[in-house]
Backbone of each chain as ProteinMPNN parsed JSONL, in Angstrom:
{"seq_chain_A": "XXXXXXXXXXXXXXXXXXXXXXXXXXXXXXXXXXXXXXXXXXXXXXXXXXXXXXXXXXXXXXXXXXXXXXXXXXXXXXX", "coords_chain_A": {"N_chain_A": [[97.491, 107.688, 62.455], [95.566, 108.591, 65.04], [96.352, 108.107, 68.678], [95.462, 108.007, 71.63], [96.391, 107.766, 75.185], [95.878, 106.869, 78.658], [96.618, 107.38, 81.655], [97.852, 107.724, 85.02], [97.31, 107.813, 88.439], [101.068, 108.335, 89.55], [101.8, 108.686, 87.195], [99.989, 110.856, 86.255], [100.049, 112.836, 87.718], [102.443, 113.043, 86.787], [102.573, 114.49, 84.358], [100.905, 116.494, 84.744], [98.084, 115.772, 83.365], [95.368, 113.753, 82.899], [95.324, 112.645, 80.227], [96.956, 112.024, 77.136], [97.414, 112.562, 73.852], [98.971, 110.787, 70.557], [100.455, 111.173, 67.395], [101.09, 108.901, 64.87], [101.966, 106.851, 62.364], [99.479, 104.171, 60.948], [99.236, 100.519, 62.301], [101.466, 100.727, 64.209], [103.42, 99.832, 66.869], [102.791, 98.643, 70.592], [105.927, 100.041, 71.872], [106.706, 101.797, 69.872], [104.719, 103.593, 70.563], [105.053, 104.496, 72.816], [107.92, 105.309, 72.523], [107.651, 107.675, 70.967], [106.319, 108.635, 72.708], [107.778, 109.194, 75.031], [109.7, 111.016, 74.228], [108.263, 113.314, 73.283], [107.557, 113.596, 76.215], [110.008, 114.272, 77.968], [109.819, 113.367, 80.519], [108.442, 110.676, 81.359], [111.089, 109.255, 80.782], [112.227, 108.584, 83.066], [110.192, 106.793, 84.445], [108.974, 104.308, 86.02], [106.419, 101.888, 84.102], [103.683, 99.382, 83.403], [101.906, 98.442, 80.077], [98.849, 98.595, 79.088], [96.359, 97.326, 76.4], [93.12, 98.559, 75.485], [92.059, 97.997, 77.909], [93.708, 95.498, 78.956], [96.17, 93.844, 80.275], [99.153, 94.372, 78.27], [101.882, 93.084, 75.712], [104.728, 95.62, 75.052], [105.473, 94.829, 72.078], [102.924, 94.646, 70.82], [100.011, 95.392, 68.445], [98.812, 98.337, 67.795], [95.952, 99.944, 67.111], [93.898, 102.372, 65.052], [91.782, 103.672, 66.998], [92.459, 102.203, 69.514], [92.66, 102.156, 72.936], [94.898, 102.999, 74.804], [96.961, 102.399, 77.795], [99.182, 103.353, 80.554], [100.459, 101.706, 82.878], [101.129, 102.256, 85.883], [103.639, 100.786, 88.868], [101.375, 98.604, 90.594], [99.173, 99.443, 93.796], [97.159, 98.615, 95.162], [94.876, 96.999, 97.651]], "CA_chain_A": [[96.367, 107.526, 63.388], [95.623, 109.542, 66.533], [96.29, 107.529, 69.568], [94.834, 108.467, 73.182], [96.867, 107.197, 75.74], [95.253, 107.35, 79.75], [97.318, 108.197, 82.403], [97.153, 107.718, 86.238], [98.454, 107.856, 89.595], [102.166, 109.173, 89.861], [101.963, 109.331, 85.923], [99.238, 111.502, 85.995], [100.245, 113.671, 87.739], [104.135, 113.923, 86.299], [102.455, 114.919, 83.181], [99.637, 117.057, 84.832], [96.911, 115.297, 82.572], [94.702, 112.217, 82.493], [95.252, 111.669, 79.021], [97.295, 112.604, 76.213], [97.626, 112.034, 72.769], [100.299, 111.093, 69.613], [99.865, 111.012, 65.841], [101.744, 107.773, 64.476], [101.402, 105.793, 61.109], [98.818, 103.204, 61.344], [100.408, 99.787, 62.622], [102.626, 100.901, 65.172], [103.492, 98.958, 68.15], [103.051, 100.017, 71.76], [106.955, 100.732, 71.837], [106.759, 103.224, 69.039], [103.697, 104.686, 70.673], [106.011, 104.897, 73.99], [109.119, 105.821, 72.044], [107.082, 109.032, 70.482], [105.733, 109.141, 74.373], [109.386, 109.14, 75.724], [109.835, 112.077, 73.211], [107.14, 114.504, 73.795], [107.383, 114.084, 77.616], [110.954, 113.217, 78.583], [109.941, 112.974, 81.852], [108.224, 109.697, 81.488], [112.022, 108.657, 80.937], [112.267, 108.047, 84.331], [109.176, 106.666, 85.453], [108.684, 102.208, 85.473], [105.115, 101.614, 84.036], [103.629, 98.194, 82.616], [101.126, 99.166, 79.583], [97.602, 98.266, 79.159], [95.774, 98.074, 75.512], [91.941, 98.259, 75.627], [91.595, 97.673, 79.626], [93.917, 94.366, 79.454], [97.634, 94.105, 79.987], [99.343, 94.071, 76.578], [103.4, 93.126, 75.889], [105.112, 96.223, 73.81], [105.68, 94.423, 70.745], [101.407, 94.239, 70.655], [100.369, 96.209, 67.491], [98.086, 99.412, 68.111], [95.051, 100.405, 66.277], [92.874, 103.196, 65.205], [90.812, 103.695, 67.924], [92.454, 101.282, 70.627], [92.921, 102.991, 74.217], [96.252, 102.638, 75.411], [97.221, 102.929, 79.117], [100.327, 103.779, 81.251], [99.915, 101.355, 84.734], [102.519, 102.0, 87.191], [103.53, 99.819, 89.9], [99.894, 98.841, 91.501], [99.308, 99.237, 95.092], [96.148, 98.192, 96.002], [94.731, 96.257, 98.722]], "C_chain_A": [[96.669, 108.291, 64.679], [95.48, 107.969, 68.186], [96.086, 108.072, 71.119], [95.788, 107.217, 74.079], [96.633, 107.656, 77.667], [96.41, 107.047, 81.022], [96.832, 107.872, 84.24], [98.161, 107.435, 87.495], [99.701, 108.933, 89.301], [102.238, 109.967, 88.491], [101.276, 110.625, 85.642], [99.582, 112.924, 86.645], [101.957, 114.333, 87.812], [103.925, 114.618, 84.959], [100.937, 115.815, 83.173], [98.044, 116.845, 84.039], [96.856, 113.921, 83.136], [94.693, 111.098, 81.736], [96.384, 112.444, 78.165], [97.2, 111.91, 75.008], [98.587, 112.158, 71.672], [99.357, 110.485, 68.028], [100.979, 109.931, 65.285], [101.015, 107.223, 63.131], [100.251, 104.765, 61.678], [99.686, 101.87, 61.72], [101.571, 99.571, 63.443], [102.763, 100.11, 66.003], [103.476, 99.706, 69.339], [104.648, 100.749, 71.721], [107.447, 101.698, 71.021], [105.832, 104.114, 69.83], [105.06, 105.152, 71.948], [107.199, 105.902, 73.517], [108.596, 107.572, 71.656], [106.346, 110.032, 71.69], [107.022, 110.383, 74.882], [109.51, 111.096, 75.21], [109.533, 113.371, 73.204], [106.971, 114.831, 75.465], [108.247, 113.343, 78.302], [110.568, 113.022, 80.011], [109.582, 111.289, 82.354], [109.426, 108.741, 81.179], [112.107, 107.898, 82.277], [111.638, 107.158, 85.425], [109.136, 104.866, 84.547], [106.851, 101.973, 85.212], [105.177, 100.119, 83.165], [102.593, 99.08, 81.601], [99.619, 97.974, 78.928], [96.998, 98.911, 77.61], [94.172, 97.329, 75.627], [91.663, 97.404, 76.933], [92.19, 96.184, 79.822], [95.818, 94.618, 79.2], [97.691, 93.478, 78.809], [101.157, 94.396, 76.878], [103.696, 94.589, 74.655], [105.161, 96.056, 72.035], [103.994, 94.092, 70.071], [100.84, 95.275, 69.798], [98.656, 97.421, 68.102], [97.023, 99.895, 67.17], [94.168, 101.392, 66.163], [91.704, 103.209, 66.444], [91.018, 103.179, 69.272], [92.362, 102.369, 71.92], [93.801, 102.567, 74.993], [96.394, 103.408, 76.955], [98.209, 103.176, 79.809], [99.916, 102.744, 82.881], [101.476, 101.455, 85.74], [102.351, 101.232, 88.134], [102.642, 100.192, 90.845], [100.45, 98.967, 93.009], [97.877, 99.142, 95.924], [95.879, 97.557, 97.16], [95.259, 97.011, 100.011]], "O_chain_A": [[97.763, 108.525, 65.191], [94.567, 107.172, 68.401], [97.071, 108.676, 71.546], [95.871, 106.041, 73.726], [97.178, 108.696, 78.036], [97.03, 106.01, 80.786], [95.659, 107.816, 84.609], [99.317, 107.014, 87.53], [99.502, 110.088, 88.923], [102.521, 111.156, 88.338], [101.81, 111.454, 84.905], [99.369, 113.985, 86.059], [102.5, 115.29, 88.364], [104.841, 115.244, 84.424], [100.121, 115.912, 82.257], [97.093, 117.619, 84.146], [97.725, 113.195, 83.62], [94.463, 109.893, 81.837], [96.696, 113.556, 78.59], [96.921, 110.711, 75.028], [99.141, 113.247, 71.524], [98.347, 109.845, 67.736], [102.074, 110.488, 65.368], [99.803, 107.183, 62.919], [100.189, 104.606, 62.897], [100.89, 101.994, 61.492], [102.386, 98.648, 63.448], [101.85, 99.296, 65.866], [103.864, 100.868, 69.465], [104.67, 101.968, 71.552], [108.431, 102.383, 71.3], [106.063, 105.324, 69.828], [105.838, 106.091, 71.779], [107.396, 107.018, 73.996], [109.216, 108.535, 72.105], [106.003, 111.212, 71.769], [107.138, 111.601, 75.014], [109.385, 112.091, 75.924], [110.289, 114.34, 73.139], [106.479, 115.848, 75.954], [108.008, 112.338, 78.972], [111.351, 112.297, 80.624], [110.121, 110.71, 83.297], [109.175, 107.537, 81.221], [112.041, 106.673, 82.382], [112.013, 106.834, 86.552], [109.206, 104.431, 83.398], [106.113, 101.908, 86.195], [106.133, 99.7, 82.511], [102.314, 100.225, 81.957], [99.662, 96.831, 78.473], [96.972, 100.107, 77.32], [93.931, 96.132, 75.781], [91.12, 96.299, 76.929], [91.579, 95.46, 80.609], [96.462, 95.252, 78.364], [96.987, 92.607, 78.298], [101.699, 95.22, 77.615], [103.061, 94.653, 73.602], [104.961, 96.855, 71.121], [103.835, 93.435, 69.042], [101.094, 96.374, 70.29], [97.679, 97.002, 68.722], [97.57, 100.375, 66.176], [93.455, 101.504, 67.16], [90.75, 102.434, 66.379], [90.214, 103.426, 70.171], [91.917, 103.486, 71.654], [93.531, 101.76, 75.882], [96.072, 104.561, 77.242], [98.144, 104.042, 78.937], [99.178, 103.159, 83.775], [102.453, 100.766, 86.035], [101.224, 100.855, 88.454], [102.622, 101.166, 91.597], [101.589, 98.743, 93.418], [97.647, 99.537, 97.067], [96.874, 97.535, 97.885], [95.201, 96.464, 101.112]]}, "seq_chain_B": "XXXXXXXXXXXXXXXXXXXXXXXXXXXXXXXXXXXXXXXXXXXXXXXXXXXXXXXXXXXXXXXXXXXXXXXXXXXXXXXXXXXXXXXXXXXXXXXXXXXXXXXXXXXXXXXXXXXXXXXXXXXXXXXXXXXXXXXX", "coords_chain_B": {"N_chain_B": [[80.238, 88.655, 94.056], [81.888, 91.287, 92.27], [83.307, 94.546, 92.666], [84.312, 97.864, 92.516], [83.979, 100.613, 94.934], [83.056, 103.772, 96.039], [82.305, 104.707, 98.749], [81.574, 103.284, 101.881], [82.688, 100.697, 103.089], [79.904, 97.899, 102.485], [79.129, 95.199, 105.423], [77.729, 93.288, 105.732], [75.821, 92.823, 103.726], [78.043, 90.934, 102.33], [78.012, 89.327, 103.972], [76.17, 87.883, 104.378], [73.756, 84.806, 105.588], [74.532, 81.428, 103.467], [71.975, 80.549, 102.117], [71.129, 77.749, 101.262], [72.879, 76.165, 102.433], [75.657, 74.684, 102.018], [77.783, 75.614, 102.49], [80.584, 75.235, 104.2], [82.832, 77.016, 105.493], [83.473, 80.471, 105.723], [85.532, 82.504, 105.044], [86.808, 86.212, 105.759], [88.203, 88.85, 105.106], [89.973, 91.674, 105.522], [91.516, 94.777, 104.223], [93.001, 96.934, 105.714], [93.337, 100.739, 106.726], [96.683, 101.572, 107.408], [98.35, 103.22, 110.212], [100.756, 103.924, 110.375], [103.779, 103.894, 108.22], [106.728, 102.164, 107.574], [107.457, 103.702, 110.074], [106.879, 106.16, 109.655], [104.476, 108.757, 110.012], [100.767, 107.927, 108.943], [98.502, 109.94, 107.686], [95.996, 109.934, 106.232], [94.762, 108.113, 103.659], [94.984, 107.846, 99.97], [93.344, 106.131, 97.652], [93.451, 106.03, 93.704], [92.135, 104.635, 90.818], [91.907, 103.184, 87.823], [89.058, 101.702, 86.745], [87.384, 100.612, 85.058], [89.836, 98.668, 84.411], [90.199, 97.748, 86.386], [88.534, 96.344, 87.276], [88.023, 94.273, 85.831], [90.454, 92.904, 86.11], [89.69, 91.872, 88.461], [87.63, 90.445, 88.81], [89.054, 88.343, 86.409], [90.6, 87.321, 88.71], [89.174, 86.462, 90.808], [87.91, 84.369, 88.949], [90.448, 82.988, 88.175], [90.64, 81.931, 91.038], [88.016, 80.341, 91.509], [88.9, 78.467, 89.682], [91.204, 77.347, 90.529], [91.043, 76.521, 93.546], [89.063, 74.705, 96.118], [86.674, 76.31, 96.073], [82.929, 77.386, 96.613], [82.672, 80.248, 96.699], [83.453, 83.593, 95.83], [84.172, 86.666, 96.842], [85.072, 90.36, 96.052], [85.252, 93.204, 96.765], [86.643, 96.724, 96.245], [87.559, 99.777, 97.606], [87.926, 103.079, 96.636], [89.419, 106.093, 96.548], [89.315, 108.318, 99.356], [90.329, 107.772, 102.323], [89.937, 107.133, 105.828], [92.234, 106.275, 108.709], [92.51, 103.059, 109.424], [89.748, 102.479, 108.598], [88.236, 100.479, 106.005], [89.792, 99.339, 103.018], [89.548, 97.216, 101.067], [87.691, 94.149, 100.77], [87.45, 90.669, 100.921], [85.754, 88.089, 100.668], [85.277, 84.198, 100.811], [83.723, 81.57, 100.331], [83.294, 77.976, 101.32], [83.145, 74.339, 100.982], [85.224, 73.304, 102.815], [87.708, 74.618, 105.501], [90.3, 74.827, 104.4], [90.531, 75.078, 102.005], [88.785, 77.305, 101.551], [90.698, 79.794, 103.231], [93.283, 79.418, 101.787], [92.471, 80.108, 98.901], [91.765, 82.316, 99.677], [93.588, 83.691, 100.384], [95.153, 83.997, 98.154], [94.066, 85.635, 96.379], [93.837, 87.737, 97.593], [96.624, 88.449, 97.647], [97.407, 88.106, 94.333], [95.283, 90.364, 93.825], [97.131, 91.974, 94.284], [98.878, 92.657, 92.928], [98.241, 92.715, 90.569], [95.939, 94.254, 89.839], [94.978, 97.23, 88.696], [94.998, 99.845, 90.909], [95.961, 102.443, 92.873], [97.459, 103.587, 95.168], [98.109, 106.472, 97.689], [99.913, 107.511, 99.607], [99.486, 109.527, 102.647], [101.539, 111.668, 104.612], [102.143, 113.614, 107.65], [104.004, 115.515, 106.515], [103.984, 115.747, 103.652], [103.554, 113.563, 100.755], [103.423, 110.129, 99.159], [103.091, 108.249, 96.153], [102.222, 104.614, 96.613], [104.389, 102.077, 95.461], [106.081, 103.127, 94.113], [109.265, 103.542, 92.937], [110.09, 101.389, 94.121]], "CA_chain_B": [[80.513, 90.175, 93.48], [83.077, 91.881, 92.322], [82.713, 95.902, 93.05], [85.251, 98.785, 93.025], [83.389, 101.148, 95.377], [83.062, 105.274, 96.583], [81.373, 104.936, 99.545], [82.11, 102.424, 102.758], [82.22, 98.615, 102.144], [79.263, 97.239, 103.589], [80.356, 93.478, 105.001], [76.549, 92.59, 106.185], [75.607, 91.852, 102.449], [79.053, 90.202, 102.066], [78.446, 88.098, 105.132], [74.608, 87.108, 104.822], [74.068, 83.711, 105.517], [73.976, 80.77, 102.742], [70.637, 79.577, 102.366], [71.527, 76.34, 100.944], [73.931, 75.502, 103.772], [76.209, 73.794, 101.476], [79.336, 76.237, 102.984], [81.31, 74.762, 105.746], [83.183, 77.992, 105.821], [83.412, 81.949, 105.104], [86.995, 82.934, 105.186], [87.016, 87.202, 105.51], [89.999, 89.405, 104.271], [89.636, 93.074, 105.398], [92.761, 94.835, 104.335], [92.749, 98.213, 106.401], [94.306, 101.779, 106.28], [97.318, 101.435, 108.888], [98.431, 104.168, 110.78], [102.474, 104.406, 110.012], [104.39, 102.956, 107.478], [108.193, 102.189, 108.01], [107.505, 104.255, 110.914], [106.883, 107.416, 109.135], [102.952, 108.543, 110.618], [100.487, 108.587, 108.48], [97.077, 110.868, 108.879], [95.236, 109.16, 105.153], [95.154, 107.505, 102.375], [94.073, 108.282, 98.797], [93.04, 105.216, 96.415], [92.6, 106.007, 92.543], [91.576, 103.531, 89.747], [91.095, 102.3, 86.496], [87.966, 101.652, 87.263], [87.218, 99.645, 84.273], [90.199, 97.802, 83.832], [90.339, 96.942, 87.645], [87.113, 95.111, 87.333], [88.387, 93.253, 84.219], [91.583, 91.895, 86.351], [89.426, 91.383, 89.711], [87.498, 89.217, 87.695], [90.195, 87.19, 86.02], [91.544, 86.671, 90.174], [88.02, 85.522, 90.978], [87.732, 82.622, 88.138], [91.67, 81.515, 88.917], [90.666, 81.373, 92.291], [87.373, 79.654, 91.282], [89.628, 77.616, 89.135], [92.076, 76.252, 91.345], [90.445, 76.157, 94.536], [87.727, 74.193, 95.955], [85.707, 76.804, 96.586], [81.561, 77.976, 96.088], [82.061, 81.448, 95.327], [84.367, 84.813, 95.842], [83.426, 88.065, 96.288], [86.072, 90.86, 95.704], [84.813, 94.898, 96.744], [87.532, 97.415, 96.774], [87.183, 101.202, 98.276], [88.489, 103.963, 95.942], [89.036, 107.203, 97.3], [90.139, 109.41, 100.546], [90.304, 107.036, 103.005], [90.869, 106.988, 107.135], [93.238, 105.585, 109.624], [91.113, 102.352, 110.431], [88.914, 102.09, 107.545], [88.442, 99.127, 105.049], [89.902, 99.444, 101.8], [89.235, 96.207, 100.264], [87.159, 92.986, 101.589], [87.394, 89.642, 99.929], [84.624, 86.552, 101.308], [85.627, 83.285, 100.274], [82.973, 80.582, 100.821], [84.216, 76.635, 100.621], [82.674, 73.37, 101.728], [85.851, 72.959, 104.425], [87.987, 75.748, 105.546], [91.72, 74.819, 104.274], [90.326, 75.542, 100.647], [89.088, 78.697, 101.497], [91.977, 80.382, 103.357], [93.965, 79.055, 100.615], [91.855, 80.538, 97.926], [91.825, 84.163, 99.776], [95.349, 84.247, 100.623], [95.719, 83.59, 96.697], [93.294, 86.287, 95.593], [94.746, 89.069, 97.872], [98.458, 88.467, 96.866], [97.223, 88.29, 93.334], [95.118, 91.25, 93.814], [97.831, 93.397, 94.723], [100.218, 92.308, 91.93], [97.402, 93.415, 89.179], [94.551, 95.291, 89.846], [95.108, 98.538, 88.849], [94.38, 100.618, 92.074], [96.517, 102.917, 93.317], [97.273, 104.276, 96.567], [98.612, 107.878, 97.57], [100.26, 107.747, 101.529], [100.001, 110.981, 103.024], [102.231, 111.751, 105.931], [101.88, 115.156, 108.511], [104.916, 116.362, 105.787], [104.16, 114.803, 102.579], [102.878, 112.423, 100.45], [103.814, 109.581, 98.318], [102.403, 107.287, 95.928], [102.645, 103.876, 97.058], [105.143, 101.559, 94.711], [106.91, 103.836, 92.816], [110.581, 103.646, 93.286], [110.201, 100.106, 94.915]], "C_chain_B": [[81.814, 90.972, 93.441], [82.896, 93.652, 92.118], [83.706, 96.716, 93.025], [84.041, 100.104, 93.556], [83.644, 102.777, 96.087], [82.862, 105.239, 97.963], [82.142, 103.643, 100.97], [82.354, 101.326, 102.419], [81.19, 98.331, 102.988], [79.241, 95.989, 103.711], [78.781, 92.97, 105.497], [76.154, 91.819, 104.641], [76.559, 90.497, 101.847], [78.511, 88.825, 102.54], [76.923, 87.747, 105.289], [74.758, 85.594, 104.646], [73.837, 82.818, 104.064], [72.835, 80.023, 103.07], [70.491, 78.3, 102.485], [72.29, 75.697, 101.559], [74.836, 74.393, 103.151], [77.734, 74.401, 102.129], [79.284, 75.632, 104.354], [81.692, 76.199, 106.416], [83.626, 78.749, 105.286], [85.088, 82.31, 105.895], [86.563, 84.687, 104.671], [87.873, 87.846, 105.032], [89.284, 90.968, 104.669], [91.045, 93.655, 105.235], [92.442, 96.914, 105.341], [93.941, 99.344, 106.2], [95.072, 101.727, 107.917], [97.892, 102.669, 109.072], [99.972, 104.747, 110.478], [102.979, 103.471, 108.918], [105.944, 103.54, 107.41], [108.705, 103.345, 109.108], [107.638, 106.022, 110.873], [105.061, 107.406, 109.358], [102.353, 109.027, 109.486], [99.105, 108.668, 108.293], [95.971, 110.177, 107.848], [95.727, 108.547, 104.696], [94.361, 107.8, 101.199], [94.337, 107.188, 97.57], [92.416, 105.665, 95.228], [92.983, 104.408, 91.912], [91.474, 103.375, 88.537], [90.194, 101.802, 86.495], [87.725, 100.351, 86.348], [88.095, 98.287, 84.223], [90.642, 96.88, 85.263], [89.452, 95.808, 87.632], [87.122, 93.515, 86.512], [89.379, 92.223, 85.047], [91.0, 91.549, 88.206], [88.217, 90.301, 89.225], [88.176, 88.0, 87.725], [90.882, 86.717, 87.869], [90.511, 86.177, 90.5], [87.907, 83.917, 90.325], [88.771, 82.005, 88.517], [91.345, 81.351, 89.952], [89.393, 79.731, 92.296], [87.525, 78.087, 90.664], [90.283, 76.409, 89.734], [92.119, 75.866, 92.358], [89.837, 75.248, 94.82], [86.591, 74.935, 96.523], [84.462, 77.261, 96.205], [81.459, 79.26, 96.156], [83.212, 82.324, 96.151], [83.879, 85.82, 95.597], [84.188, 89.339, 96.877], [85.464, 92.373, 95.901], [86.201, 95.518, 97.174], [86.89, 98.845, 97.027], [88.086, 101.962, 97.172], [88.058, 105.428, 96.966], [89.928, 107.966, 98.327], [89.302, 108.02, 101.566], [90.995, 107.466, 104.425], [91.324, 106.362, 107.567], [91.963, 104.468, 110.252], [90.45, 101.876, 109.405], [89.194, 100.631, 106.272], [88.647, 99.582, 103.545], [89.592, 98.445, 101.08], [88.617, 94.996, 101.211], [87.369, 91.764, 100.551], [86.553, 88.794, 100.941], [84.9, 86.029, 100.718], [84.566, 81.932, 101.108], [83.418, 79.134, 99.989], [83.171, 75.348, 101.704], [83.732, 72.976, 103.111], [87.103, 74.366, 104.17], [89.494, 75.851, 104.737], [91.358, 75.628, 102.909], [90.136, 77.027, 100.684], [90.282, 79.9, 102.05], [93.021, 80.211, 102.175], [93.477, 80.023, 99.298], [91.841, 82.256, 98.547], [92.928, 84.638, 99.732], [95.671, 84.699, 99.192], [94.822, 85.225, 96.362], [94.042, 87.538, 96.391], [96.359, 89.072, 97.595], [98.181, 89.003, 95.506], [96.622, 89.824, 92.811], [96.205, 92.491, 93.984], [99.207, 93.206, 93.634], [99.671, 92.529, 90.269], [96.348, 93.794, 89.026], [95.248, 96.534, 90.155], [94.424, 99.544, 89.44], [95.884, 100.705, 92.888], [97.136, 103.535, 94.476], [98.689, 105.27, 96.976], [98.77, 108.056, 99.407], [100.12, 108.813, 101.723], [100.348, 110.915, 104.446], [101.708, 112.958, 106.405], [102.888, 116.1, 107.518], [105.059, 116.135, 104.367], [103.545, 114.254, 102.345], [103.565, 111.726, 99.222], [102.802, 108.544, 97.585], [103.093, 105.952, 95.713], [103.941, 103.052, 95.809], [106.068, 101.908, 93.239], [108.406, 103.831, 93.534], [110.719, 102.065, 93.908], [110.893, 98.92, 94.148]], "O_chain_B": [[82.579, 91.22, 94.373], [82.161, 93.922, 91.168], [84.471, 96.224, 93.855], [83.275, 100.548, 92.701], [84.67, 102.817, 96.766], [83.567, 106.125, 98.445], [83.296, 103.253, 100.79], [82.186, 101.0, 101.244], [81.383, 98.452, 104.198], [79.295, 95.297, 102.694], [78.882, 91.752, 105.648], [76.176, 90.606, 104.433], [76.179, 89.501, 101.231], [78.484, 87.728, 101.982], [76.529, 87.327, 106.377], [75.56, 85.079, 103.868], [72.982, 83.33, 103.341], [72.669, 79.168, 103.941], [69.945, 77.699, 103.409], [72.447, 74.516, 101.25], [74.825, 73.271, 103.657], [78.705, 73.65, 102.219], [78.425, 75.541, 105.231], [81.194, 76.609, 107.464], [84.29, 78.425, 104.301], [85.466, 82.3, 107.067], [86.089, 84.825, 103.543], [88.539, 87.16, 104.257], [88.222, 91.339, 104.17], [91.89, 93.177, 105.992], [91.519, 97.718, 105.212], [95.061, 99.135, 105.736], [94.563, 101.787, 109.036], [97.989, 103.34, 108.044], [100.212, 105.951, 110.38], [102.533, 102.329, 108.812], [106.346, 104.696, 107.274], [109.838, 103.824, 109.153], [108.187, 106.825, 111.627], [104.37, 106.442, 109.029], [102.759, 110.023, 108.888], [98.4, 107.713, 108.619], [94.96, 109.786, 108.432], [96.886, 108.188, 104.903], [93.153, 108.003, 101.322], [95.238, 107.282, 96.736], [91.193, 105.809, 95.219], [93.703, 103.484, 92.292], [90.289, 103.577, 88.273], [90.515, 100.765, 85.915], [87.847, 99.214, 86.805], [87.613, 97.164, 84.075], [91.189, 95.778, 85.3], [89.659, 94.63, 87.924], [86.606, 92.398, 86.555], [89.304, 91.008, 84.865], [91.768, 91.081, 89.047], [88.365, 89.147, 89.626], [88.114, 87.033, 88.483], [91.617, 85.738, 87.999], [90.726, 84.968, 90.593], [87.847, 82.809, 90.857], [88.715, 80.896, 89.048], [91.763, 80.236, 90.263], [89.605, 78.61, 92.758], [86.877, 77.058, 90.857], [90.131, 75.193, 89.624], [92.925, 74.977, 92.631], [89.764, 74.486, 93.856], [85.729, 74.449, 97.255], [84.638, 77.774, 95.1], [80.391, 79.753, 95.791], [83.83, 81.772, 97.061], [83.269, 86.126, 94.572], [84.059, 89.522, 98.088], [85.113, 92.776, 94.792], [86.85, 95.094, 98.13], [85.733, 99.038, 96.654], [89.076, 101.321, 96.823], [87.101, 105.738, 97.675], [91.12, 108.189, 98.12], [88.171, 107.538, 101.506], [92.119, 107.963, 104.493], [91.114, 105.271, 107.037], [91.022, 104.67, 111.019], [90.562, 100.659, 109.253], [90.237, 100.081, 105.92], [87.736, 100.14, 102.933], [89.194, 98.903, 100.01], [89.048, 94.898, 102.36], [87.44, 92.029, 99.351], [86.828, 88.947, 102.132], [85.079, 86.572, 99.628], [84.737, 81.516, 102.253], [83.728, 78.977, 98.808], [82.677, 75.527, 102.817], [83.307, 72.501, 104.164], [87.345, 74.938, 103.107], [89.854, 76.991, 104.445], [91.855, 76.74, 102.73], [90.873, 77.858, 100.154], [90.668, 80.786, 101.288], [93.516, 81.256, 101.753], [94.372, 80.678, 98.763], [91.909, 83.231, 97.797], [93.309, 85.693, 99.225], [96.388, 85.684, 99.017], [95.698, 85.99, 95.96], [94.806, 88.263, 95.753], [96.994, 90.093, 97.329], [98.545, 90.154, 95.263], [97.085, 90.441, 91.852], [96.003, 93.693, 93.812], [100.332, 93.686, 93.776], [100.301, 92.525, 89.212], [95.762, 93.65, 87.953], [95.832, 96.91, 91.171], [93.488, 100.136, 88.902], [96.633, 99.83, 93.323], [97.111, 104.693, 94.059], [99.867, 105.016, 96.726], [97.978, 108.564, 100.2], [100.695, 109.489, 100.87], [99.712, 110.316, 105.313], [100.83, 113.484, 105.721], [102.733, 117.319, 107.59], [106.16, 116.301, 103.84], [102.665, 113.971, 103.157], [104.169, 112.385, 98.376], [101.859, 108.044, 98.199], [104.101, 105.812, 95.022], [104.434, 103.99, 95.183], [106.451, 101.432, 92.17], [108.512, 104.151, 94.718], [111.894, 101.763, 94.115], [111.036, 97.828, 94.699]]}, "name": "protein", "num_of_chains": 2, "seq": "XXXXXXXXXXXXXXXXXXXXXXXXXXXXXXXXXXXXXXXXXXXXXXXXXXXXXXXXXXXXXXXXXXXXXXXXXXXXXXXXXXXXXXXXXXXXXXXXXXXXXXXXXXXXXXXXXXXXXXXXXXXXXXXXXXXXXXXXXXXXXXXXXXXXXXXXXXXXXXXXXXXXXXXXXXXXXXXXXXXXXXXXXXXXXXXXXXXXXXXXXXXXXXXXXXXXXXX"}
């Protein structure tokens, strides 16, 4: 499955995009999607994000699906 | 209302009176763009968003507040954007039949707000710029 993964703030622009995307078995978990992240753009080695599936925080071990929309949130700073 | 917004905040709609005069009292919250931070000057600020999924978790801080408060209602607008020295980035109104509840209930919603609403903010100094809570 093709997974879209959205991007923002510092992330966004350590990986000059908005969005990117990875090709994974169906079933994966976010930490495979990450791990195949990690992979393709060591830079996100370095960087502390929590991750967000379908616009709600979601723990790694939370399984990933055709179509979901996975997010990258780095430490907020609103307000 | 809960709002992530382009444009100014306007606090007259915020702050119109209750008709029903059941509120004792309107507790405000303006959080503003300050001028230095850790004494490094600085000239903006630039708020992005998740637009969607901000709304989703300014929300969820509305009902717990609604929840565990005693208060008649919450209403949550943030500013996205290029922002000046001075300007309002976020407002919260908290209306309550007596006032302890509402201070209580805003204090709660701006802490909370800033610990998961995804909204970002981008310091810029006269030499630089950083975005806020990275490395922290």
């Amino acid at each position: 499955m093709r997974v879209r993964i959205l991007l923002f703030a510092a992330l966004r622009e350590a990986l000059s995009d908005s969005a990117v995307e990875v090709e994974l078995p169906a079933g994966c978990t976010i930490e495979q999607v990450l791990t195949e992240l990690r992979a393709k753009h060591p830079v996100l080695g370095q960087q502390r994000f929590a991750t967000a599936l379908n616009r709600r925080y979601a723990e790694p071990s939370e399984t990933v699906s055709e179509g979901d929309e996975l997010a990258l949130i780095p430490p907020v700073s609103g307000g | 209302m809960i709002q992530v917004v382009t444009t100014p905040i306007e606090l007259d709609p915020l702050l119109a009176a209750d008709p029903a005069g059941a509120t004792g009292g309107v507790v405000l919250f303006l959080g503003t763009v300050r001028n230095q931070t850790a004494g490094r000057k600085v000239v903006r600020l630039e708020y992005e968003t998740f637009e969607e999924m901000a709304l989703n978790e300014m929300e969820a801080v509305a009902e717990a507040a609604l929840r565990d408060f005693e208060i008649d209602s919450i209403d949550i607008v943030h500013r996205v954007g290029t922002l000046a020295l001075g300007e309002v980035a976020v407002a919260i109104v908290v209306r309550a039949g007596h006032r302890k509840a509402a201070f209580a209930a805003c204090q709660f919603a701006i802490d909370t707000l800033k610990q998961t609403v995804p909204i970002w903010k981008k310091e810029f100094f006269e030499d630089g710029s950083v975005w806020v809570g990275e490395g922290a």
